[in-house]
C-alpha positions, 0 to 999 in steps of 0.5 A: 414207217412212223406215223403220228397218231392223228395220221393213223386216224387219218388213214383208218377212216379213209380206208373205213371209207373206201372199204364202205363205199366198195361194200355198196358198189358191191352190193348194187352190183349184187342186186343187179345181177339177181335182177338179171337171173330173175329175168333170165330165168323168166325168160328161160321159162317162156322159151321152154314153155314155146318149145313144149307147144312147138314140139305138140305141133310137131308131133301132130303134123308127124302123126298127120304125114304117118296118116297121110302117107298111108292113105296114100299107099293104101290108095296107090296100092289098091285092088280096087284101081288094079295095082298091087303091092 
């Protein structure tokens, strides 16, 4: 194809033009989604802080049913109330 110096011209600046504005299109989208990591992150960390204090109420309502439960056959099963093993 022949082109005419001043429609190289033309083009090159249009082309410098589109690229420029896709590298900012990009570049926006590029810190959008590190604002979207941080907050995902941020939030990750709360659910993981939650799950580590549900996990402590857990094992103390564990260790509160493993007591419960052997007081429970300890009474059941007592010489005192005539029962045995």
């Amino acid at each position: 194809m022949y082109f005419t110096v001043p429609g190289r011209l033309t083009t090159a600046v249009q082309e410098v033009t589109t690229n420029k504005e896709k590298a900012t299109l990009q570049s926006h989208q590029s810190s959008d989604y590190d604002q979207e990591i941080h907050l995902l992150r941020k939030h990750l960390d709360g659910l993981e802080h939650e799950k580590e204090k549900d996990q402590k109420v857990i094992d103390e309502l564990q260790g509160a049913l493993t007591r419960a439960r052997e007081v429970s056959t300890t009474v059941v099963y007592s010489p005192l109330y005539g029962m045995s093993k």
